[in-house]
C-alpha positions as CSV (number, residue, x, y, z in Angstrom):
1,X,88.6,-24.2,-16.3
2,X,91.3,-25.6,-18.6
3,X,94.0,-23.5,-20.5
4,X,96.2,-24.5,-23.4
5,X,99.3,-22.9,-24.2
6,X,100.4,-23.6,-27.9
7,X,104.2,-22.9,-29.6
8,X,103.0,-19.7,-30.4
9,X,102.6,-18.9,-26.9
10,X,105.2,-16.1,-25.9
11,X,107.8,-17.9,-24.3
12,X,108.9,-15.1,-21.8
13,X,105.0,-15.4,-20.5
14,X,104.9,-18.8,-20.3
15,X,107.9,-19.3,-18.7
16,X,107.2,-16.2,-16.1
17,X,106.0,-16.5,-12.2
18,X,102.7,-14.7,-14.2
19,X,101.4,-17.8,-15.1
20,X,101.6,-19.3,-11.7
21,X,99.9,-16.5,-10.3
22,X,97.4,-16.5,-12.8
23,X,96.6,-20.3,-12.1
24,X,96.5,-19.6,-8.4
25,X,93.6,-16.9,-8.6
26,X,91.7,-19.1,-10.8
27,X,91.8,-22.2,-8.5
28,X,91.2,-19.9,-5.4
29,X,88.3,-18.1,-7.3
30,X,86.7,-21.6,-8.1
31,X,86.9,-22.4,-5.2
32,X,85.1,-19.3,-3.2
33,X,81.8,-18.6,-3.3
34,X,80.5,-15.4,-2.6
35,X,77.7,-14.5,-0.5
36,X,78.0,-10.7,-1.0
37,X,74.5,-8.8,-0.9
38,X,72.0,-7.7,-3.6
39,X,69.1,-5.8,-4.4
40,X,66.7,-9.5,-4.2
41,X,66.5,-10.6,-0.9
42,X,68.4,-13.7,0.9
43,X,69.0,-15.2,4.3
44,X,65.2,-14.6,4.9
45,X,64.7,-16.5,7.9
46,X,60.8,-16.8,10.7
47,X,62.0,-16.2,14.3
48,X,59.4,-15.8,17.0
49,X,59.3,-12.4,19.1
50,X,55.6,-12.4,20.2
51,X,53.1,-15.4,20.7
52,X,53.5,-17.8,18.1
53,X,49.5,-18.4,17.6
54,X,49.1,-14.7,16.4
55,X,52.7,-13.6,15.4
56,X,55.2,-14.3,13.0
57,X,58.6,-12.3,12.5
58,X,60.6,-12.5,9.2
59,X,64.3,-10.9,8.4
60,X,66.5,-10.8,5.1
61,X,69.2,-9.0,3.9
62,X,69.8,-6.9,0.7
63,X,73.1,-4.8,-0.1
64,X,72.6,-0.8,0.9
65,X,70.7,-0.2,-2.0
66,X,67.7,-1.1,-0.8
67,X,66.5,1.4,2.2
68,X,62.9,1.0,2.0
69,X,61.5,-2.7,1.8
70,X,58.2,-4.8,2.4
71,X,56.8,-8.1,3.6
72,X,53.3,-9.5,2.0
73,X,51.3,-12.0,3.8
74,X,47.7,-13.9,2.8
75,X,46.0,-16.7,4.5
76,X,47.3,-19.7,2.0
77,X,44.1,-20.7,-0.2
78,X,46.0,-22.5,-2.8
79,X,45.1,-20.1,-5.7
80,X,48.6,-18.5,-7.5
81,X,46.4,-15.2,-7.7
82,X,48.5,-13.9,-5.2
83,X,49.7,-10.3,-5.5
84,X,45.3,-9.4,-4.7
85,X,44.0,-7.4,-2.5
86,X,43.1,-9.9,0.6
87,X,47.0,-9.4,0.9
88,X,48.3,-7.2,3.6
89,X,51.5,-5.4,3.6
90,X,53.8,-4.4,6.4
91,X,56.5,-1.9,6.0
92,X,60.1,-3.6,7.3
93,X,62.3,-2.2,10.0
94,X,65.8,-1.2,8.1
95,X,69.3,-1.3,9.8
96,X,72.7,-1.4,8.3
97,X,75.6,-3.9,9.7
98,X,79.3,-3.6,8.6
99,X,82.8,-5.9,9.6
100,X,86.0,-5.6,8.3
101,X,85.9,-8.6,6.9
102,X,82.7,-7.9,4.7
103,X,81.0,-5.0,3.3
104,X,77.9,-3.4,4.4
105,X,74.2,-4.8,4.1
106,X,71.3,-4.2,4.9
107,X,68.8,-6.2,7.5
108,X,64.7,-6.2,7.2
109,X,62.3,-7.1,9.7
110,X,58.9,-7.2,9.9
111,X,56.1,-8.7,12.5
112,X,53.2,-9.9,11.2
113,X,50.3,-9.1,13.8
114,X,46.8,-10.4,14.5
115,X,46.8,-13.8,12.7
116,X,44.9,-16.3,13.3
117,X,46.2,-19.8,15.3
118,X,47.1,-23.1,13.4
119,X,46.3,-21.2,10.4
120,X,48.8,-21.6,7.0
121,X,49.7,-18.3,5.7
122,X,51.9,-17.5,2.6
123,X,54.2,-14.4,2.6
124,X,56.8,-13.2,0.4
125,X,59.5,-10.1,1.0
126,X,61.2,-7.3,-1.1
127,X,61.4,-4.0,-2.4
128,X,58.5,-3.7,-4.3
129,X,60.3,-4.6,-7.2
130,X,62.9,-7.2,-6.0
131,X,60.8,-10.0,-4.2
132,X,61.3,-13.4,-3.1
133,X,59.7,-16.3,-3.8
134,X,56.2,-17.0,-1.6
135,X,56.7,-18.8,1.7
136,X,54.0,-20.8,3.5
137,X,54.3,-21.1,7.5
138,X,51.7,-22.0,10.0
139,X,51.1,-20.5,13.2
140,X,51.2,-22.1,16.7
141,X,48.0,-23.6,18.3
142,X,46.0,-21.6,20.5
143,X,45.1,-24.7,22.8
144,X,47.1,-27.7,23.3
145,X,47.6,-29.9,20.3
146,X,50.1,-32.7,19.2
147,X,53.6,-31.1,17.9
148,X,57.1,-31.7,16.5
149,X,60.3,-29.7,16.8
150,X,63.7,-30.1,15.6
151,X,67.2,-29.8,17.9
152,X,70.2,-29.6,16.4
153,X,73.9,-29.0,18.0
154,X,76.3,-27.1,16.6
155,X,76.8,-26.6,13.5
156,X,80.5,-24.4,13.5
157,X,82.4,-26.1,11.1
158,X,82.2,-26.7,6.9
159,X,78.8,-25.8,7.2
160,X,77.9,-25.9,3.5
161,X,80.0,-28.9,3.1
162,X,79.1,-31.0,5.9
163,X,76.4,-29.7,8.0
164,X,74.2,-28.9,5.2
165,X,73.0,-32.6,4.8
166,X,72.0,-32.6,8.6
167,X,69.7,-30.6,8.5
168,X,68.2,-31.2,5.3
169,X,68.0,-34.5,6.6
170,X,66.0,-33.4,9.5
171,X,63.9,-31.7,7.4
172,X,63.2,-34.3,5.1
173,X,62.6,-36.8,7.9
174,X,59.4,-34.2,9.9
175,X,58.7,-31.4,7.1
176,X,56.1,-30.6,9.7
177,X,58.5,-29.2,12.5
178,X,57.1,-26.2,13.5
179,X,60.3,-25.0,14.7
180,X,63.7,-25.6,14.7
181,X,66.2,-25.2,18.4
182,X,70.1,-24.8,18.0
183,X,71.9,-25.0,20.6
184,X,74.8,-22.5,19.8
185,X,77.9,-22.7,17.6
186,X,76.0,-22.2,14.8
187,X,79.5,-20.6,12.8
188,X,83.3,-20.9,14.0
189,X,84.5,-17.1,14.0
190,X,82.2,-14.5,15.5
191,X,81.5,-11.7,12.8
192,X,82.6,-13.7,9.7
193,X,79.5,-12.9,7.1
194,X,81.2,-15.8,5.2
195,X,80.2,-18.5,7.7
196,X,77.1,-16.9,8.4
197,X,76.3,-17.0,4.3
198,X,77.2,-21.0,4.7
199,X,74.7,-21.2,7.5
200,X,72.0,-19.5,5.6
201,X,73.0,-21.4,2.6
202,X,72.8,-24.8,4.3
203,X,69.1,-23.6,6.0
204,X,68.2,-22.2,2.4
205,X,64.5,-22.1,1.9
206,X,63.7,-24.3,5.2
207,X,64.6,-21.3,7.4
208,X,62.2,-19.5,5.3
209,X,59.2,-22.1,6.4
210,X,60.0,-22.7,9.6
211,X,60.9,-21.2,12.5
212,X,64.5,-21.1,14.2
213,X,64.9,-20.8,18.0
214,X,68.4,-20.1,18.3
215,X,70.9,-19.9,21.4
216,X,73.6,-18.3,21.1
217,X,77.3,-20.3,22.0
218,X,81.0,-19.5,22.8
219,X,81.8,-19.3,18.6
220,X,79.3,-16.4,18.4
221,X,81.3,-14.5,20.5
222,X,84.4,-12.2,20.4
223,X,86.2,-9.1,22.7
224,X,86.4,-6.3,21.5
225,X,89.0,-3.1,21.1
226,X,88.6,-2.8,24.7
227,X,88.3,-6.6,25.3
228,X,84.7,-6.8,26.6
229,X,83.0,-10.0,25.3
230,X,80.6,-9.2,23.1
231,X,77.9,-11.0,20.6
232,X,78.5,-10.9,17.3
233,X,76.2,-7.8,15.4
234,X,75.0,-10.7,13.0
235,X,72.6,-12.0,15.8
236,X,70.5,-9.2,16.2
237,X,70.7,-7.8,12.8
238,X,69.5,-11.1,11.5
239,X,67.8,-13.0,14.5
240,X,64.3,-10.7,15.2
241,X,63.7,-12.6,19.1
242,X,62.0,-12.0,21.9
243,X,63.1,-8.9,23.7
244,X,62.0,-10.5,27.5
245,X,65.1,-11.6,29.1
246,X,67.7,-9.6,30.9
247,X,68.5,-6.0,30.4
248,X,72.0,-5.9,28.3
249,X,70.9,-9.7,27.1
250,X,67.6,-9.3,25.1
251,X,67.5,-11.7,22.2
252,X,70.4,-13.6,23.9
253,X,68.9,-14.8,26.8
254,X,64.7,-14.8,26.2
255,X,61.4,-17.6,26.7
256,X,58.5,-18.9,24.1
257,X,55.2,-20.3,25.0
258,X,54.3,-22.6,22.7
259,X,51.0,-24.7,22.9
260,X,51.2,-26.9,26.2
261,X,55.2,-25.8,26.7
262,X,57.5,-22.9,27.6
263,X,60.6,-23.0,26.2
264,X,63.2,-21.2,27.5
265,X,66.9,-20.3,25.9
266,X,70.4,-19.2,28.4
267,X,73.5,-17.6,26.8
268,X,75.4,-19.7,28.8
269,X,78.8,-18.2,26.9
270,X,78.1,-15.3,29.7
271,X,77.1,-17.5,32.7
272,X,80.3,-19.3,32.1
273,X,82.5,-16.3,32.2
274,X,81.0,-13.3,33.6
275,X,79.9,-13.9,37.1
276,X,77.4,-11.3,37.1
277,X,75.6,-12.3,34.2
278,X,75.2,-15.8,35.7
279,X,73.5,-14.3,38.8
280,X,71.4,-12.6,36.7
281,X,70.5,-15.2,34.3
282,X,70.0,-17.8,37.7
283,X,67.5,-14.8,39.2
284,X,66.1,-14.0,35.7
285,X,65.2,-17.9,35.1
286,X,63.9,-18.5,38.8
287,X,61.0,-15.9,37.7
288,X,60.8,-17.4,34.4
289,X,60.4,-20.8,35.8
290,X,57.9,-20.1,39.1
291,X,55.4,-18.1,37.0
292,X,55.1,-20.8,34.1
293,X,51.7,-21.7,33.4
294,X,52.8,-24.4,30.5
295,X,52.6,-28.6,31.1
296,X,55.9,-28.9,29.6
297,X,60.0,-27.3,30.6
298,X,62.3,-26.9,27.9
299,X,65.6,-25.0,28.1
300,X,68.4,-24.6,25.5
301,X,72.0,-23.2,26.0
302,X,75.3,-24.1,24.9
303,X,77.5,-25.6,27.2
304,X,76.9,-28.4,28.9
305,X,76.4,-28.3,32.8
306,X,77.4,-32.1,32.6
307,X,80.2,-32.2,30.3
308,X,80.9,-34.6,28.0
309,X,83.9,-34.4,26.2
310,X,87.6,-34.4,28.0
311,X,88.9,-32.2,30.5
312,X,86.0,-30.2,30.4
313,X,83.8,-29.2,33.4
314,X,81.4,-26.2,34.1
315,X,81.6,-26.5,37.9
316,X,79.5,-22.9,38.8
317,X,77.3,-23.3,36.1
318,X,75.7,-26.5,37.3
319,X,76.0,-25.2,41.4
320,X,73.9,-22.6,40.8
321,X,71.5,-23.6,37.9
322,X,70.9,-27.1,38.7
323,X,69.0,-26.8,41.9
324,X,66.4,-24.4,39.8
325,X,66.0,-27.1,37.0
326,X,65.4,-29.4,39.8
327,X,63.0,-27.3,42.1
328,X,60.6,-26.4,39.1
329,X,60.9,-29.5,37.6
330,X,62.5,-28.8,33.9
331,X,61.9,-31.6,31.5
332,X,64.6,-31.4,28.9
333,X,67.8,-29.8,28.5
334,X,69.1,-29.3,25.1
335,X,72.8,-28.5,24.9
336,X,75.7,-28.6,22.9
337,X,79.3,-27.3,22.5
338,X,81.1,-31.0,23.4
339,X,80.8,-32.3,20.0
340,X,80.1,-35.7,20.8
341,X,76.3,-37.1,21.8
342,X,75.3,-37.9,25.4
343,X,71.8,-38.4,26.5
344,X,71.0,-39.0,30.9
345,X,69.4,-37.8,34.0
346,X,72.5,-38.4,36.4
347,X,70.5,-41.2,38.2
348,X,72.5,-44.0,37.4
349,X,72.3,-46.3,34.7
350,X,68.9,-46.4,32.8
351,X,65.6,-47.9,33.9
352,X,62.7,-47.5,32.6
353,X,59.7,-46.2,34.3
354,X,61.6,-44.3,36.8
355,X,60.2,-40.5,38.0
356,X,63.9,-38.3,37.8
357,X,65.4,-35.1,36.8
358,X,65.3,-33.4,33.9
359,X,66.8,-35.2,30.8
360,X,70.3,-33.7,29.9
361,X,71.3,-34.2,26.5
362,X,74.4,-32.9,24.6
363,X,74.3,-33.4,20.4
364,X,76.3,-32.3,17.4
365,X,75.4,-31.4,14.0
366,X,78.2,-30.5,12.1
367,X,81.1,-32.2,11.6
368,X,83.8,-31.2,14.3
369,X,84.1,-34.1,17.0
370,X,85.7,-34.7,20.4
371,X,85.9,-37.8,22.2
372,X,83.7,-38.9,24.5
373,X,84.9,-39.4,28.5
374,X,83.2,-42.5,29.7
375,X,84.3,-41.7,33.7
376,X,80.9,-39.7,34.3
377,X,78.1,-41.6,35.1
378,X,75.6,-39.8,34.2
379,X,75.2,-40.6,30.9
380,X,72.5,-44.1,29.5
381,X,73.7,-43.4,26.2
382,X,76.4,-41.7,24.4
383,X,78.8,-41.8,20.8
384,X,81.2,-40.1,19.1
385,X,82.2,-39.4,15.6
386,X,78.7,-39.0,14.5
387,X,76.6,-36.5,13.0
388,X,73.1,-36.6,14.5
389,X,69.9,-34.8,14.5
390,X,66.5,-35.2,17.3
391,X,63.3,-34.8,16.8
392,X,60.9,-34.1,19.9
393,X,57.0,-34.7,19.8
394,X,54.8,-33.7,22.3
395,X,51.3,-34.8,22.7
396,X,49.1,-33.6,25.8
397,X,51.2,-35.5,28.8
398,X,53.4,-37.4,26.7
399,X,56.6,-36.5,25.3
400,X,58.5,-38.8,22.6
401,X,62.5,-38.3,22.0
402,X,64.2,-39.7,18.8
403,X,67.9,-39.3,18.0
404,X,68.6,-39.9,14.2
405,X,72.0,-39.7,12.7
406,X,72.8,-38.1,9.8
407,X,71.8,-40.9,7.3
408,X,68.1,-40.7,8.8
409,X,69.1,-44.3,11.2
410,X,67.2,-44.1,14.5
411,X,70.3,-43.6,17.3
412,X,68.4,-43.6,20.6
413,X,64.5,-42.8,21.4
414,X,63.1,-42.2,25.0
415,X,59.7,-41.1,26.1
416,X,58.4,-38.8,28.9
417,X,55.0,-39.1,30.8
418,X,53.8,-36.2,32.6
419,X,51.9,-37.0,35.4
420,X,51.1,-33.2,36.6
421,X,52.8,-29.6,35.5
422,X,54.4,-29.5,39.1
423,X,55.8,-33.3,39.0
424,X,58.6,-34.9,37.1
425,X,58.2,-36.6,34.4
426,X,58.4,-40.4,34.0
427,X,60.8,-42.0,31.5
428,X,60.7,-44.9,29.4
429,X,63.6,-46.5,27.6
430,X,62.2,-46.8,23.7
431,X,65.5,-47.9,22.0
432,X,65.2,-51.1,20.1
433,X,68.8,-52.4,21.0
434,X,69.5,-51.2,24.5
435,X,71.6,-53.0,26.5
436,X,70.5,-54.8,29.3
């Protein structure tokens, strides 16, 4: 916006603090963007919190307004006579959620039930009068059968401005993800509905399509009036999750079977500073692990248990959980928090064809970096100052790994063979320009 003054201009108002002021609210308003609730819906996002081959769960927010609201769902046939009769409607779970630093909204959830597996279904959500656009997803497999997914690190910082692109990138690279992990940090302050209306922003219709699977990390955090650490109300409001984990850490701490593999998420935020909670989580995930009927291991938290980044260590964390990883062979670990990217299985340096531990690997989305300490030895690959996304296939026994950065160049690439559900898995070196 450009303003003129002209000689006609009254000189006591031009030459007052008024016109500074004035200038300063117009360059601050330009710059904001508001992500205040309305009557349509936004932030619509799939989580799982049944089986994914018959289950789907959807949340979005409206402003207060809007106290009763609906979620439509078809099987996809390709026709635009959509609003018929073959549709079904589900009436949405309402609750309210209010900060001091934003106004109240409202959150709607609905589970779609009895659908059918590796089916494409379209749904849309709203008031009955307010609705979103239609949205196609596909349900899991009911069998094993050839998958992607998408991992991303934290996001935490400029979201909009700088993490946006990452996962858009992702995106646009494997459209056919079927679902999407982050390993924590996904905003920088705990109960800020500003940085949660960037993350939803930079997800945009993608979240709507595919399926998130988040964990929860140190940023999503805060203590409260009487200084017990709690998660921020977003994640619940917004996230509808498995409710099979812990008592006092449903949602936070839960598993998914998914075709041929379980996937399991930590709230590592309490392991690393409540000491209960990490007996808990170790005794929760010892059941979780022994009684899994799936091919394939996958677990996602937030902080590392072999750090990365400087000066940083999580010493109990990896006593106590990395004998279970070991025992019940885990595959992959998919962490975050150190900002910098480190892929290894603490067996020395690379070699192809060996039978080890899991895979540890640490990655980062968004734009906030930390330098990478080269002591440990763990680590075959590793970089810093880089924005990077991974995309993980799995295909009956065999499991390929590819590390893209943010322009969509292949980083690193491994591949896992799985010789039996209750044996590691062996590993194979894939990057073009490894060094010998």
């Amino acid at each position: 916006m450009m303003i003129k003054f002209n000689n006609s201009f009254p000189n006591l108002f031009r030459q007052s603090g008024l016109v500074t002021v004035l200038l300063m609210l117009l360059i601050h308003t330009g710059k904001a963007q508001s992500f205040k609730a309305t009557a349509s819906p936004d932030r619509i996002i799939l989580t799982w919190s049944a089986d994914p081959a018959s289950t789907q769960s959807v949340t979005w927010r409206t402003d207060t307004t809007v106290i009763k609201s609906f979620a439509q769902i078809l099987v996809e046939g390709s026709s635009p006579n959509l609003e018929k009769p073959e549709s079904k409607e589900y009436e949405a779970l309402t609750s309210s959620l209010k900060g001091k630093e934003y106004e109240r909204a409202n959150y709607h959830s609905v589970t779609f039930k009895d659908l059918q597996p590796d089916q494409l279904y379209t749904y849309r959500v709203g008031d009955g009068t307010n609705w979103s656009e239609w949205f196609q997803f596909r349900t899991g497999p009911a069998s094993t059968k050839p998958f992607s997914f998408i991992y991303l690190g934290d996001a935490q910082n400029d979201i909009k401005s700088k993490w946006s692109r990452v996962i858009r990138r992702a995106f646009a690279t494997h459209g056919e993800a079927r679902f999407i992990v982050h390993a924590g940090d996904l905003i920088n302050r705990s109960n800020n509905d500003s940085e949660w209306g960037e993350w939803h922003f930079g997800g945009g219709f993608i979240n709507g399509m595919i399926p998130s699977f988040p964990s929860s990390g140190n940023h999503e955090y805060f203590r409260d009036e009487q200084k017990v650490l709690t998660l921020d109300p977003h994640w619940r409001a917004q996230y509808t999750l498995p409710e099979n984990g812990p008592e006092g850490l449903e949602e936070s701490v839960y598993y998914t079977d998914y075709a041929n593999v379980r996937l399991i998420s930590l709230n590592s935020q309490m392991i690393v500073l409540d000491s209960n909670s990490l007996k808990i989580q170790a005794a929760w995930l010892e059941e979780v692990l022994k009684n899994n009927p799936k091919q394939w291991t996958m677990i996602t938290y937030h902080h590392p248990v072999y750090s990365t980044a400087k000066g940083r260590d999580n010493k109990e964390f990896r006593e106590l959980f990395k004998p279970l990883f070991d025992k019940y062979h885990v595959d992959i670990l998919m962490q975050g928090h150190d900002h910098t990217y480190s892929r290894g299985q603490n067996l020395g340096t690379g070699v192809s064809g060996r039978v080890g531990g899991p895979m540890y690997v640490v990655s980062v989305a968004g734009p906030k970096m930390y330098k990478v300490d080269v002591t440990p030895k763990w680590m075959d690959v590793f970089a810093e100052n880089t924005q990077l996304f991974q995309i993980i296939s799995v295909d009956g026994e065999n499991l390929t790994y590819t590390a893209y950065k943010a322009s969509g160049e292949i980083f690193d690439a491994f591949k896992l063979k799985k010789t039996a559900k209750d044996k590691a898995a062996v590993f194979t070196d894939m990057r073009k320009n490894k060094k010998k």
